[in-house]
DRENDO-1510 file (C-alpha; in Angstrom, 1 decimal, always signed):
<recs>
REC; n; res; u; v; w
REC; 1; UNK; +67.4; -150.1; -67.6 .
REC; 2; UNK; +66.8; -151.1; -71.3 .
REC; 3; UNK; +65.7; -149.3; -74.2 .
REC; 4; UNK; +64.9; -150.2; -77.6 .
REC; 5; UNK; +67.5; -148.3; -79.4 .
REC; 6; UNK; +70.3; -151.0; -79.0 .
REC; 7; UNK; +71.5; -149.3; -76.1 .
REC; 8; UNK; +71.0; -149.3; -72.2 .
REC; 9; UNK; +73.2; -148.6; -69.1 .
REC; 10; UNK; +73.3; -150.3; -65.6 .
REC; 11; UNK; +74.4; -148.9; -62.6 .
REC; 12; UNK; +76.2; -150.9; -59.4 .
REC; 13; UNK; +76.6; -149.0; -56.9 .
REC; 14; UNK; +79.6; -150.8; -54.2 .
REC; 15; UNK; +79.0; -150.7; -50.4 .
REC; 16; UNK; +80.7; -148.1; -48.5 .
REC; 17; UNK; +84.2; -149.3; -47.0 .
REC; 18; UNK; +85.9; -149.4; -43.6 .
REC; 19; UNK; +88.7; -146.8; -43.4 .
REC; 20; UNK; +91.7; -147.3; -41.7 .
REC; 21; UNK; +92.2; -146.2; -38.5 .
REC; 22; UNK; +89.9; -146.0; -35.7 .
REC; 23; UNK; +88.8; -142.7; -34.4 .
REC; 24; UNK; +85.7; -141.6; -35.0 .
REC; 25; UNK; +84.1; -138.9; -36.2 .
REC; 26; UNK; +82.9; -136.3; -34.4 .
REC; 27; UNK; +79.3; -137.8; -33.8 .
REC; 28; UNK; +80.6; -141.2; -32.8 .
REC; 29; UNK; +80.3; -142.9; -35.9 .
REC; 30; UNK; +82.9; -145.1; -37.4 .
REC; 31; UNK; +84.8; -143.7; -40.5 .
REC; 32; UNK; +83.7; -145.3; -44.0 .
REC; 33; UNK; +83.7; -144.1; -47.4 .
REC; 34; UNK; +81.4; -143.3; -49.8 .
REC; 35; UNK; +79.5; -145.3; -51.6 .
REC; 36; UNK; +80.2; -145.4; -55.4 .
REC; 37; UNK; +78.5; -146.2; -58.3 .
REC; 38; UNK; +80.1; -148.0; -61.4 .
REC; 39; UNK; +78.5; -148.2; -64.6 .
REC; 40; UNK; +78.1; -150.2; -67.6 .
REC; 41; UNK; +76.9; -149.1; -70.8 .
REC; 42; UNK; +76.2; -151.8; -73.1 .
REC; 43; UNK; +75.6; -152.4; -76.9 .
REC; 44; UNK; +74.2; -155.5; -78.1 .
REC; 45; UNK; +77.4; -156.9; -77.8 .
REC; 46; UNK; +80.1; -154.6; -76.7 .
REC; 47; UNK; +80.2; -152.7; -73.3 .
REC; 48; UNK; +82.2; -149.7; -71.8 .
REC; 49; UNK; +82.8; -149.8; -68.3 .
REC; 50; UNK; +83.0; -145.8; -66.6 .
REC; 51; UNK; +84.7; -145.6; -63.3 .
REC; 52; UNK; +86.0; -149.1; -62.1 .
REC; 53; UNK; +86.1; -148.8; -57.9 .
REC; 54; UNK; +88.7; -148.7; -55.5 .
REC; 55; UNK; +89.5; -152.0; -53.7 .
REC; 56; UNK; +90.5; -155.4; -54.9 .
REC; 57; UNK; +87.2; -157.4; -53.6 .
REC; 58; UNK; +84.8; -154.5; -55.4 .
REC; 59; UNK; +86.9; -155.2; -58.5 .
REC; 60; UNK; +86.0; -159.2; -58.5 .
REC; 61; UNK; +82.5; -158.3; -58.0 .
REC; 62; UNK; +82.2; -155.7; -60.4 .
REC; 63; UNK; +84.2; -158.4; -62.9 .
REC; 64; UNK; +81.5; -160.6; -62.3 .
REC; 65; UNK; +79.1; -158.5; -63.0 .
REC; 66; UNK; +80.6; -157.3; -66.3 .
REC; 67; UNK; +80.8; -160.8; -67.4 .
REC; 68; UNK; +77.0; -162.0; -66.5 .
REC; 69; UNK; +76.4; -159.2; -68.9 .
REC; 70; UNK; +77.4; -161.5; -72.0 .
REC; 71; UNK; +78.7; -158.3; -73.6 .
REC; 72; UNK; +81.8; -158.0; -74.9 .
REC; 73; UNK; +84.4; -155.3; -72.8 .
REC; 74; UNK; +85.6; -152.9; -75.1 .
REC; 75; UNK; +86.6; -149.8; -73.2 .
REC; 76; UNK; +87.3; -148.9; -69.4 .
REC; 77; UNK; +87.0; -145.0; -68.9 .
REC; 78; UNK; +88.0; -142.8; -65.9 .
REC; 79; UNK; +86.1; -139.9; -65.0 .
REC; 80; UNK; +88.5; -138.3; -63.1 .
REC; 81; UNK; +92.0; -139.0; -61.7 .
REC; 82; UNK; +91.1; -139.5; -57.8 .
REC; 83; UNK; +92.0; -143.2; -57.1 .
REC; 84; UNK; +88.6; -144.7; -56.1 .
REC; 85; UNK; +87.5; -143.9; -59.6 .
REC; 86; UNK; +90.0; -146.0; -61.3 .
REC; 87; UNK; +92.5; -148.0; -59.4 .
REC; 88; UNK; +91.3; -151.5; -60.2 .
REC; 89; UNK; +91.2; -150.6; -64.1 .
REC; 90; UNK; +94.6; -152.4; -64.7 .
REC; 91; UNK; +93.0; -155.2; -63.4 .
REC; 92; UNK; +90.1; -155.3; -64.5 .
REC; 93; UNK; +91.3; -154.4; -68.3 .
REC; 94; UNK; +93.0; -157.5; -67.9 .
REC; 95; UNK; +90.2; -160.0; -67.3 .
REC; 96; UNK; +88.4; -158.5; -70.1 .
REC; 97; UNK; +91.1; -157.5; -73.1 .
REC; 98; UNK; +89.9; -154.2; -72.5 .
REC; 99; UNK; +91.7; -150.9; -72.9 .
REC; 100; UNK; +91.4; -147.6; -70.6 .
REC; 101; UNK; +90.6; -144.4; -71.7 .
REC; 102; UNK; +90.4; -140.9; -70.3 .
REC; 103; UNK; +91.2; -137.2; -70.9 .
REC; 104; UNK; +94.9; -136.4; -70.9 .
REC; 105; UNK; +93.9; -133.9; -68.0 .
REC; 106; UNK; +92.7; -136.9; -66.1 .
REC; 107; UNK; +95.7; -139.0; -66.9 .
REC; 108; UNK; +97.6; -136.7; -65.0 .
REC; 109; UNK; +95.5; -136.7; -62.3 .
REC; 110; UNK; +95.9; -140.4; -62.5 .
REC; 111; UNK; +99.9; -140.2; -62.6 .
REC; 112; UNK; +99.2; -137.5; -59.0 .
REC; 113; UNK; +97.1; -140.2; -57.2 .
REC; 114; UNK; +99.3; -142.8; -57.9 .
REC; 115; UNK; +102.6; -140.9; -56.3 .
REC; 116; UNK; +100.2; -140.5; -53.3 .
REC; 117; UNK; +99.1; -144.0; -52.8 .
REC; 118; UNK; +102.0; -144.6; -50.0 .
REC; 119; UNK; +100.6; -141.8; -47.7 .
REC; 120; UNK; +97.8; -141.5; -48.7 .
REC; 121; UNK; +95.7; -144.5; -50.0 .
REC; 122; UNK; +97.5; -147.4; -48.7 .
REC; 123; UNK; +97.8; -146.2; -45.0 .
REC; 124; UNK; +93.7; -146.0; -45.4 .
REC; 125; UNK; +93.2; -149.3; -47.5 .
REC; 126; UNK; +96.0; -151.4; -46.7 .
REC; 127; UNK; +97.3; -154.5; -48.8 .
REC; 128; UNK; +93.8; -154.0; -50.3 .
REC; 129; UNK; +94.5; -152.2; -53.8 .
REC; 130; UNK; +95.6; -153.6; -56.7 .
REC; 131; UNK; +98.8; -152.5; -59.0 .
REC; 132; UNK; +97.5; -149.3; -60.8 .
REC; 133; UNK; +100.0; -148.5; -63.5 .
REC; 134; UNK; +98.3; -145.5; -65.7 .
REC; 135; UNK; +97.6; -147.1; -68.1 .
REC; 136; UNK; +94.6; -144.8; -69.6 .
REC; 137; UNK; +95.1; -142.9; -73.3 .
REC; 138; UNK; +93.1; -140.1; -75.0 .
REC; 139; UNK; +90.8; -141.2; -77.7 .
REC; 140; UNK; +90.4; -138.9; -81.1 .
REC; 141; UNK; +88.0; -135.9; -80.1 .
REC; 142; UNK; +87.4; -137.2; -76.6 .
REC; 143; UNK; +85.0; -140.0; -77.7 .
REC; 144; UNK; +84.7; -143.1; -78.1 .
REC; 145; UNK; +81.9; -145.0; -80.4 .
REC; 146; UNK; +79.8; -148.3; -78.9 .
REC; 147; UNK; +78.1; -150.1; -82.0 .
REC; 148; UNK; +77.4; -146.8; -83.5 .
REC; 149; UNK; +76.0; -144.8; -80.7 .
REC; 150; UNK; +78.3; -142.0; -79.7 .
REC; 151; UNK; +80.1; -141.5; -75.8 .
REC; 152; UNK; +81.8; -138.3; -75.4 .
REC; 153; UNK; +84.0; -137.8; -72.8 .
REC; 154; UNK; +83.5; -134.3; -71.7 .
REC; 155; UNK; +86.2; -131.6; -70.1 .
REC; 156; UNK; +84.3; -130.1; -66.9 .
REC; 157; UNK; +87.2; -128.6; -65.5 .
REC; 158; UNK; +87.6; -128.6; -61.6 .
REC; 159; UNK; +85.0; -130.4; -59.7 .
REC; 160; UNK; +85.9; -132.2; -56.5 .
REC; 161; UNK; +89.1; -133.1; -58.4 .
REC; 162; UNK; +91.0; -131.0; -61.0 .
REC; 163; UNK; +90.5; -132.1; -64.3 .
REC; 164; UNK; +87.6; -133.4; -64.0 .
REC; 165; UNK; +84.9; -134.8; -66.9 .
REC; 166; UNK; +81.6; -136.5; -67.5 .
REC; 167; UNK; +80.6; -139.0; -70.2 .
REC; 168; UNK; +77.8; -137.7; -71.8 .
REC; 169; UNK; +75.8; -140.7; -73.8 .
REC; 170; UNK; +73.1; -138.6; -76.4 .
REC; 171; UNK; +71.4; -141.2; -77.1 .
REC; 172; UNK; +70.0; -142.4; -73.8 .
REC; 173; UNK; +69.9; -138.6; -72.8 .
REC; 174; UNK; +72.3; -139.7; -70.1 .
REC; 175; UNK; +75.4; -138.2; -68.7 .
REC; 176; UNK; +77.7; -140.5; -66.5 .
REC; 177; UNK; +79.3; -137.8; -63.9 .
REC; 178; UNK; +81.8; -138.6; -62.3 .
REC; 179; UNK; +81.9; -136.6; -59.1 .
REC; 180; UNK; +80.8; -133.3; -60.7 .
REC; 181; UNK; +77.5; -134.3; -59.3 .
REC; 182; UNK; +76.6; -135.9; -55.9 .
REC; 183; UNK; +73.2; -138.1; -55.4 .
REC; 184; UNK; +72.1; -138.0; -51.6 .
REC; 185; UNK; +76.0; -138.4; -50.2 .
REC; 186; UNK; +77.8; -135.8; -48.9 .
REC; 187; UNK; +80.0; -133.9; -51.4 .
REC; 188; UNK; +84.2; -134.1; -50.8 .
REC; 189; UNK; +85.0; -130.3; -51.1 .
REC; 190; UNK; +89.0; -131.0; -49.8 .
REC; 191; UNK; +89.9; -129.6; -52.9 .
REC; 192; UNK; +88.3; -126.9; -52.9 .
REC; 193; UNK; +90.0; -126.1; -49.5 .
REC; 194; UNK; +90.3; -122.6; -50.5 .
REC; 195; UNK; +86.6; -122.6; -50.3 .
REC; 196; UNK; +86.2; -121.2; -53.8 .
REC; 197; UNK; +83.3; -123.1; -55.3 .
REC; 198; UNK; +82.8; -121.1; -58.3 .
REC; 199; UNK; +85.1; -123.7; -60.7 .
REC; 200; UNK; +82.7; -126.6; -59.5 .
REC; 201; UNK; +79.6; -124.1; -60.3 .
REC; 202; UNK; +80.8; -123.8; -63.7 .
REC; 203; UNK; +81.5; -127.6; -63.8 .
REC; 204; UNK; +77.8; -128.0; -63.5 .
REC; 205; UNK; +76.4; -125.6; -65.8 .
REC; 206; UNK; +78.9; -127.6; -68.3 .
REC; 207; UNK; +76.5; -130.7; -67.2 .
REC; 208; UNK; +73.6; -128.8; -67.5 .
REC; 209; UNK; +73.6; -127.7; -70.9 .
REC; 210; UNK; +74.2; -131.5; -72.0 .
REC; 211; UNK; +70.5; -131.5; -71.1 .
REC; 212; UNK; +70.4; -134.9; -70.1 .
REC; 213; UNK; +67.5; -136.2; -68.1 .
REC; 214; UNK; +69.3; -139.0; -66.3 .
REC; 215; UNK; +72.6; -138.6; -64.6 .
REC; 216; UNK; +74.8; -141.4; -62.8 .
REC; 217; UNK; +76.5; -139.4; -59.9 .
REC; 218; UNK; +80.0; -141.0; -59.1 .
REC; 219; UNK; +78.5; -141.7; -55.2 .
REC; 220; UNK; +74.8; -141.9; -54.4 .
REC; 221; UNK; +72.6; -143.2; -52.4 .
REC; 222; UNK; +71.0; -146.4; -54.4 .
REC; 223; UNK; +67.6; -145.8; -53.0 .
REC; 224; UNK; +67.3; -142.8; -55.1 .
REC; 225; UNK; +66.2; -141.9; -58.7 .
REC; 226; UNK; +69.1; -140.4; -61.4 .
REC; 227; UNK; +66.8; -137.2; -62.4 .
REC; 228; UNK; +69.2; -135.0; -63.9 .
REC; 229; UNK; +67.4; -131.6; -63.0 .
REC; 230; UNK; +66.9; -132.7; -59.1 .
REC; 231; UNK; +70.4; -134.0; -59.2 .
REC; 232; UNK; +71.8; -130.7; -60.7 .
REC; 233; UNK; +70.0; -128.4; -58.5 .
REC; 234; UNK; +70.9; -130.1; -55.2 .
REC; 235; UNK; +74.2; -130.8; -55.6 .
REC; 236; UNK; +74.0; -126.3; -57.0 .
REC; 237; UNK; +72.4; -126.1; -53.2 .
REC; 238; UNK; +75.0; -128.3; -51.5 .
REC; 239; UNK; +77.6; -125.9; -52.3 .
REC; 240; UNK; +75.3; -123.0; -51.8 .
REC; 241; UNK; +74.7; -124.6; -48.0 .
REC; 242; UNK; +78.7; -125.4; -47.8 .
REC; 243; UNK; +79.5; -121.7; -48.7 .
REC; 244; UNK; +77.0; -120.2; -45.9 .
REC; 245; UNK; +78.5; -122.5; -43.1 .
REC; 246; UNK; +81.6; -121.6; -44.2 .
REC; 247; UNK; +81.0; -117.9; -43.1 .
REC; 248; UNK; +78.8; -119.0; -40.3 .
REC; 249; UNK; +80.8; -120.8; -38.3 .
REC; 250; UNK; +84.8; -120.8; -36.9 .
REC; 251; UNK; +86.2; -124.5; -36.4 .
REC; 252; UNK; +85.2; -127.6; -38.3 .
REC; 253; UNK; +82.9; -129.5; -35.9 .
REC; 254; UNK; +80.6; -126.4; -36.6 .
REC; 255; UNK; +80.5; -126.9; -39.9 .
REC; 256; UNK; +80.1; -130.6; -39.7 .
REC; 257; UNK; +77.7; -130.0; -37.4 .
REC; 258; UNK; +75.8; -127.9; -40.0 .
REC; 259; UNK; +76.3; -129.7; -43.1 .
REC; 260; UNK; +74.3; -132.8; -41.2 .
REC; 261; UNK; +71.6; -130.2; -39.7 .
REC; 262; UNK; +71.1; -129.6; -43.3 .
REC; 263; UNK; +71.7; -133.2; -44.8 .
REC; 264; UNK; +70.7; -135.6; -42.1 .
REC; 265; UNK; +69.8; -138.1; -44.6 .
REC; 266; UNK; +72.9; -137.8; -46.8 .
REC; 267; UNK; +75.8; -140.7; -46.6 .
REC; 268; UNK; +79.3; -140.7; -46.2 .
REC; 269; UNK; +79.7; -138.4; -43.6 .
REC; 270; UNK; +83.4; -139.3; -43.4 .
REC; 271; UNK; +84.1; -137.2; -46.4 .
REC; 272; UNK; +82.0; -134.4; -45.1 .
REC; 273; UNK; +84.4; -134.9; -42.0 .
REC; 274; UNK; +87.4; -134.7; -44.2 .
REC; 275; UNK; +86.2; -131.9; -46.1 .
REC; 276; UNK; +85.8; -130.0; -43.0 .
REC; 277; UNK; +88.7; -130.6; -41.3 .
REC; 278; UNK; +90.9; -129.4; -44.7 .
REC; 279; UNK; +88.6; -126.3; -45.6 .
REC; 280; UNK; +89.9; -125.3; -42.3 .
REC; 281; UNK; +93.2; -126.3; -42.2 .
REC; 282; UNK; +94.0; -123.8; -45.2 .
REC; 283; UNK; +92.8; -120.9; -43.0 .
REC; 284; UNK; +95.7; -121.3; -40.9 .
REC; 285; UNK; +97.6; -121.4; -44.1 .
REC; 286; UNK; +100.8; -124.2; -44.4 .
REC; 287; UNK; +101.4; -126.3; -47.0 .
REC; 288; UNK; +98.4; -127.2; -49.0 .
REC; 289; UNK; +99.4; -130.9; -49.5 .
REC; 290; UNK; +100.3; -131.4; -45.9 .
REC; 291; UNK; +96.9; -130.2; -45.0 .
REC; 292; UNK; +95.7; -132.3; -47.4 .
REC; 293; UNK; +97.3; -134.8; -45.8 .
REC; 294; UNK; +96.3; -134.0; -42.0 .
REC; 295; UNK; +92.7; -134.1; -43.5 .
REC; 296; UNK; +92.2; -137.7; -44.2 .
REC; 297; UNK; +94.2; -138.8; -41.9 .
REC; 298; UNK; +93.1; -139.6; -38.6 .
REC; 299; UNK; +94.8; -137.1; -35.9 .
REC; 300; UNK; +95.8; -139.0; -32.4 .
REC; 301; UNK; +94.3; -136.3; -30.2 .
REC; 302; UNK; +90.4; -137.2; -29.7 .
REC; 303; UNK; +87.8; -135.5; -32.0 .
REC; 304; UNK; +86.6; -131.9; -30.8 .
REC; 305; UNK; +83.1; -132.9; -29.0 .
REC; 306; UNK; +79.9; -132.1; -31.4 .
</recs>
C-alpha cells in the first residue's frame, strides 16, 4: 500500500513449506508449515526489511523482491528469535549492505535457535538453510529512524517465543507483529506447553495500546485484511478456545480435533499438531526440551486415529 506521507509498507507473504518426514497428521494431511509474511517498509529511497524467512529459495525470492523495490536496504530486523523469522538475514544482509537489528532479548533467542538447528531445524529442512551466524545488534532506544519517520522496536515479552517484540511504525498506524498476533493460521502454543497463556495475553494488550489500525501478523492467510482490532481480538479468542479445550479434553488428537472444529478455515495445521502434541507432553512431566523435541518431530508409531 502507499500513502502520501513518504512512507508505505508491503507485505509478501511465502508459501507454506514441506516438512521433513512423512507421517501425517492426524487427519491425513501432509505436514507443512506455516505460511509467513515478510515485510518491507520503504522510504523514498531507503527500506527496512522485518522478518527475513526461513529457507534458502524464500530468501532469493524475497531478495528479488527487495531489489524490484529500487529502494535502498538499510536495516534487516528480527521480531523474534525463532529461526523461520530470521535465518536467511546473514544472507540476505549480504546482497544488500544491509545490517540486522533486534532486541538484545531476541538476540538471545537467536544464539538458542541457532544451537538447535542440528535437531531441530535441519532434520526438518535439510541442506535447505543458509549459514545463520547472529549477527543482529540493539539500536539506541530500540528504534531505528527511515528518512525521518520513526520504527520502534517494541519489548512484548513472551508470545509464542520468549522475548518476543513488535515493530510498531506511528506513522502509518501500523504495527509489524511478529508472532504476537496470528491472521487466519493456527497459533504455535509449544511454548506455552505449560498451558499458561496469560504472558501472551499481556503480549497483546502491549499491541493493543500501540493503537494501530493495521497489523502484519508474522503468518496469515494472504486472502485476508490486516485490521488491527479483528486481528487482536481473534488471535485474544484463539487462546481463549485453546485454554477451554485444554480442560475439555485428555490426549492431543482431542484437542486437535477441537481446535479445527473451531478453526476449520485456519492454515497450518501442522503447528496446531505440534502444539498439541507438546501441551501434552508436559503433563506427563520430563524434560521440557526433550518434549520439545518429541513435538516436532515426527514419532515412528502411526498417528492416534481422529
Amino acid at each position: 500500500m502507499s500513502t502520501d506521507i513518504g512512507i508505505s509498507h508491503e507485505v509478501l507473504v511465502t508459501d507454506p513449506e514441506p516438512m521433513g518426514g512423512t507421517q501425517p497428521l492426524p487427519d491425513g494431511q501432509p505436514r507443512t508449515f506455516q505460511p509467513s509474511a515478510v515485510t518491507l517498509i520503504s522510504g523514498r529511497h531507503d527500506a527496512v526489511l522485518v522478518d527475513p524467512p526461513l529457507t534458502r529459495e524464500q530468501a532469493e525470492r524475497v531478495g528479488d523482491w527487495v531489489e524490484a523495490s529500487g529502494k535502498r536496504l538499510m536495516w534487516i530486523v528480527a521480531t523474534h528469535g525463532h529461526g523461520d523469522h530470521w535465518f536467511t538475514a546473514g544472507m540476505l544482509a549480504e546482497r544488500f549492505g544491509a545490517r540486522v537489528a533486534a532486541s538484545a532479548g531476541t538476540i538471545a533467542q537467536m544464539h538458542h535457535n541457532t544451537q538447535a538447528r542440528g535437531v531441530l531445524w535441519d532434520v526438518i529442512w535439510p541442506d535447505r538453510i543458509p549459514p545463520s551466524p547472529v549477527t543482529a545488534v540493539t539500536v539506541p532506544g530500540d528504534r531505528l529512524s527511515l528518512e525521518g519517520h520513526d520504527l520502534a522496536i517494541v519489548d512484548v515479552g513472551h508470545a509464542d517465543s520468549d522475548d518476543s517484540t513488535v515493530l510498531h511504525v506511528p506513522d502509518l498506524d501500523l504495527v509489524v507483529a511478529g508472532d504476537t498476533i496470528y491472521n487466519g493460521v493456527h497459533m504455535y502454543l509449544a511454548d506455552s506447553a505449560d498451558g499458561n497463556f496469560g504472558p501472551w495475553r499481556k503480549a497483546i494488550d502491549t499491541v493493543a495500546a500501540l493503537g494501530p489500525r493495521r497489523i502484519v501478523a508474522g503468518h496469515q492467510n494472504r486472502n485476508r485484511d490486516d485490521d488491527a482490532q479483528r486481528l487482536i481480538a481473534e488471535t485474544r479468542r484463539y487462546l481463549d478456545d485453546a485454554e477451554a479445550a485444554l480442560a475439555a479434553h485428555d490426549t492431543p488428537v482431542e484437542f486437535f480435533d477441537a481446535m479445527i472444529g473451531h478453526y476449520p478455515e485456519h492454515l497450518g495445521r501442522t503447528v496446531l499438531w505440534i502444539s498439541s502434541r507438546a501441551l501434552y507432553l508436559a503433563r506427563e512431566g520430563g524434560d521440557p526440551v526433550r518434549n520439545l523435541l518429541a513435538a516436532w518431530i515426527p514419532p515412528t508409531d502411526p498417528p492416534e486415529p481422529s
